[in-house]
N, C-alpha and C positions, 0 to 999 in steps of 0.2 A: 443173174444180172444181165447178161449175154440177150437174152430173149426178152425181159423188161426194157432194155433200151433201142435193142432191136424194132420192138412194137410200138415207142414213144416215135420213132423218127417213119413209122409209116402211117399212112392210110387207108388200115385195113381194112374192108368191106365186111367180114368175117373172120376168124380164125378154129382153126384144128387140132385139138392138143390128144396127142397120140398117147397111149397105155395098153400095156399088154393084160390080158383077163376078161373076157364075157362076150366077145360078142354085142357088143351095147353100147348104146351111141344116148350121153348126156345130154340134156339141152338147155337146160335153165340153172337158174340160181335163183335163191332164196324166189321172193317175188319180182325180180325182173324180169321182163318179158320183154326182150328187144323185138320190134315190127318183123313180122315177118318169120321168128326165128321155129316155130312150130311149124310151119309150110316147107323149111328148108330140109327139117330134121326128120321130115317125115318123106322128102323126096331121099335123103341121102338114107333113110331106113329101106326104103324101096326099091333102092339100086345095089347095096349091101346085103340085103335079108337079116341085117340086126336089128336087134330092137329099138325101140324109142322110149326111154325111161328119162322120166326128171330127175335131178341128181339127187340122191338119199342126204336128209339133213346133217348125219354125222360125215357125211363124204364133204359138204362143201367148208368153203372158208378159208381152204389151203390151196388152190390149184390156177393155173392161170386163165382157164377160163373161166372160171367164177370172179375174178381180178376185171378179164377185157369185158365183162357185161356190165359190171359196175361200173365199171370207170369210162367206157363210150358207148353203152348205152346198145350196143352191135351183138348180132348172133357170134355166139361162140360153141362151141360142142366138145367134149370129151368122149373121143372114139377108142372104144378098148374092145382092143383085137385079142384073135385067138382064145386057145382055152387050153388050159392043162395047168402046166408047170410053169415056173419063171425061172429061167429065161424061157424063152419059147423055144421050140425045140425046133432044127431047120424045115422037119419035113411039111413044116405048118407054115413056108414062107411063100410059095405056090397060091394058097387057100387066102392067107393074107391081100396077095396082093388084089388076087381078084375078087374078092370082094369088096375092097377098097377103090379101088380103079375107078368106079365111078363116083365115088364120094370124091374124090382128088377131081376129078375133069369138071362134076357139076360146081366144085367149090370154087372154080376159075372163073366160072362166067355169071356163075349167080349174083 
């Protein structure tokens, strides 16, 4: 509720919804395709070296970026870090970040 009301009182340009497993960075929901949101996911694939996959139909329905493309129509993305185990294990928080680092900086100005 914390992060649905959180989102209702901004004006986000985009949003990042983080998960641990794969290396893979989601971009769509069902058939929405907010402007722009393939160009983005393919720079933040580019500066991470994770992949670009659309979200698997049994994965959407539940998550909050499949909620912010519905409902304003804006790129939204589900980046899942790491790989192994859950919890992620610390010595994989190095590798995290930098890969991330530039998904975070482009996501500010984009």
């Amino acid at each position: 509720m914390a992060v649905y009301n959180f989102t209702l009182q901004h004006n986000f340009r985009l949003i990042l919804a983080y998960h641990s497993q794969g290396k893979t960075i989601y971009w769509k929901f069902q058939n929405y395709n907010p402007e722009g949101s393939l160009e983005i996911g393919e720079k933040f694939s580019s500066v991470s070296g994770y992949t670009l996959e659309e979200t698997p139909y049994n994965s959407s329905f539940a998550g909050y970026k499949d909620w912010f493309i519905q409902n304003y129509n804006k790129p939204g993305y589900t980046i899942e870090v790491g790989d192994g185990e859950n919890p992620l294990p610390i010595y994989q928080f190095s590798q995290v970040y930098n890969d991330n680092i530039g998904i975070l900086t482009l996501g500010l100005i984009l």
